[in-house]
C-alpha positions as CSV (number, residue, x, y, z in Angstrom):
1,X,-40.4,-53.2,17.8
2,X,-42.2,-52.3,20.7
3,X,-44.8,-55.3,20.9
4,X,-41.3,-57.6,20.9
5,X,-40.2,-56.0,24.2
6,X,-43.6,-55.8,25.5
7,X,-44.2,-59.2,26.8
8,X,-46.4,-60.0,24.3
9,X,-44.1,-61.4,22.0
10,X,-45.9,-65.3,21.3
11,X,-49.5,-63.3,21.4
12,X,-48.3,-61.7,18.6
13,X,-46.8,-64.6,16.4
14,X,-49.9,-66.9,17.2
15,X,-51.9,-64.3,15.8
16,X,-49.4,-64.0,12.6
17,X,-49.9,-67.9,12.3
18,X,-53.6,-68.1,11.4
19,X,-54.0,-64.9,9.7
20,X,-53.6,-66.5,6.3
21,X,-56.2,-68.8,7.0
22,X,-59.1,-66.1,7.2
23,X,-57.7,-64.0,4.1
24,X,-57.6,-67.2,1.8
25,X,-61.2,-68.1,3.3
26,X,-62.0,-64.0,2.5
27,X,-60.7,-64.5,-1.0
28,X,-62.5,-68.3,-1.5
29,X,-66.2,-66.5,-0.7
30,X,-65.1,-63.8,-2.5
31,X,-64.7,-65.4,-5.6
32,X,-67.9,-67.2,-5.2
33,X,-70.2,-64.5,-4.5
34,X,-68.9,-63.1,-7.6
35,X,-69.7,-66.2,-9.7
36,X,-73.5,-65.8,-8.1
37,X,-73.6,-62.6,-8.8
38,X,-72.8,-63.2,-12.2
39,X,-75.1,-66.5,-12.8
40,X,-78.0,-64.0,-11.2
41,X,-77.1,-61.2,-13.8
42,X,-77.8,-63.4,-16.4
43,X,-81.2,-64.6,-14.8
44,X,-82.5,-60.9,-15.2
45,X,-80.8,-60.1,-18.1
46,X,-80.2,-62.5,-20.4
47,X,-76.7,-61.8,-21.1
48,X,-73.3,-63.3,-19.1
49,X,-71.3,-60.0,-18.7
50,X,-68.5,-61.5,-16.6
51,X,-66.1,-59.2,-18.1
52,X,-67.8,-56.2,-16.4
53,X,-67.3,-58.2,-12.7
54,X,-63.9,-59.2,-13.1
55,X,-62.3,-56.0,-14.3
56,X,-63.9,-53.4,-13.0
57,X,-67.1,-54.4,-10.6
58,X,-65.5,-55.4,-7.3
């Protein structure tokens, strides 16, 4: 309540407009360095253990 009174008031909703668009790009590379992680897991091992990423390896 106080950043409404403070004069700040459209600073603070411009900066609630875009914040979705930097977490959904923080959850796309996310998600992809995962997938390269995996794919250079199997390189060394031999082995695609994408279970292990997904449920517990974040």
């Amino acid at each position: 309540m106080v950043l409404i009174y403070s004069g700040k008031t459209l600073y603070v909703f411009i900066r609630i407009a875009f914040l979705p668009f930097g977490i959904g790009g923080l959850f796309t590379l996310m998600m992809s360095m995962t997938a390269d992680v995996i794919d250079l897991d199997e390189l060394k091992t031999g082995k695609r253990r994408e279970t292990m990423r997904y449920t517990g390896g974040w």
